[in-house]
C-alpha positions as CSV (number, residue, x, y, z in Angstrom):
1,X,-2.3,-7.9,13.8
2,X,-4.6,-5.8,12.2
3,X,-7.1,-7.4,9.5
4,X,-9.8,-6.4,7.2
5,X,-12.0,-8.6,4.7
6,X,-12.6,-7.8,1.1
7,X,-16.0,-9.4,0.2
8,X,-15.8,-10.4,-3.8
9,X,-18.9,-11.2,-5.3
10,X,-19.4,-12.7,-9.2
11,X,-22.7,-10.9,-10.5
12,X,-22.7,-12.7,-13.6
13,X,-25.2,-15.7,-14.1
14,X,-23.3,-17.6,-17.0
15,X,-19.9,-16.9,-16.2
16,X,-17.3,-17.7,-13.7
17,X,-14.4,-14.9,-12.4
18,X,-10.9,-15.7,-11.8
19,X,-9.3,-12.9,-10.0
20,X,-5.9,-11.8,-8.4
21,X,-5.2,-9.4,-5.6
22,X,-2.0,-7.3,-5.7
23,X,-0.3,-4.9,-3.3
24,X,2.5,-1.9,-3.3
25,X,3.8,-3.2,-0.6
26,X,3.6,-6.9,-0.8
27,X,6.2,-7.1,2.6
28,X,3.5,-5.6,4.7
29,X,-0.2,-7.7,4.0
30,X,-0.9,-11.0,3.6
31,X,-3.4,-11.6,1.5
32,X,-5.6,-14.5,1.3
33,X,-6.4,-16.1,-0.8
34,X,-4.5,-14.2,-3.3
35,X,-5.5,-15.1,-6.3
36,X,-8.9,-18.0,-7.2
37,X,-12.0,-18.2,-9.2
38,X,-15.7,-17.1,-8.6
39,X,-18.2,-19.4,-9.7
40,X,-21.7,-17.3,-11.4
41,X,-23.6,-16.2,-8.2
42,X,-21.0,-16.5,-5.6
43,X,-18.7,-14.4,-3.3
44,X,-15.7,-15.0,-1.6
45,X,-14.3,-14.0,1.4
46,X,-10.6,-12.1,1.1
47,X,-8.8,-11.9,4.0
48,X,-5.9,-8.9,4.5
49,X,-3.5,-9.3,7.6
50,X,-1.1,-6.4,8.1
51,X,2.2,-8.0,9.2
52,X,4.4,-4.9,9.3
53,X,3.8,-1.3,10.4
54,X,3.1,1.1,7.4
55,X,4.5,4.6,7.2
56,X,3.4,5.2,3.8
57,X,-0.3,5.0,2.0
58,X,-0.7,1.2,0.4
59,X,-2.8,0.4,-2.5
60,X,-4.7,-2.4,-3.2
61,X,-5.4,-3.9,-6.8
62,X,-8.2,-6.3,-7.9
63,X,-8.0,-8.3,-11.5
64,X,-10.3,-10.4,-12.9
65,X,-11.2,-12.2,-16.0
66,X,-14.3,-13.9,-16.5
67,X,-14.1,-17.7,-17.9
């Protein structure tokens, strides 16, 4: 199975990230984690499995509040 790694990284030095990673088609990836929080400083490793062939183009969405 196919994989890629999204590399998140917090920039801020005061304050922590929560994030959540979506996708169009949520039958085909597995994401993990999906959804966590970033302390000041630090990155996280976000690992994408494609499950499922994909005919079409996919799109990926990041969000993220700082705490």
């Amino acid at each position: 199975m196919p994989t890629s790694i999204l590399k998140l990284t917090n920039t801020s030095h005061a304050l922590d990230v929560l994030f959540r990673v979506q996708t169009t088609s949520p039958a085909t990836y597995r994401v993990r984690p999906s959804h966590g929080r970033i302390m000041a400083g630090a990155s996280q490793d976000v690992q994408i499995v494609m499950v499922t062939e994909s005919t079409k183009a996919d799109k990926f969405l990041v969000k993220y509040v700082t705490v």
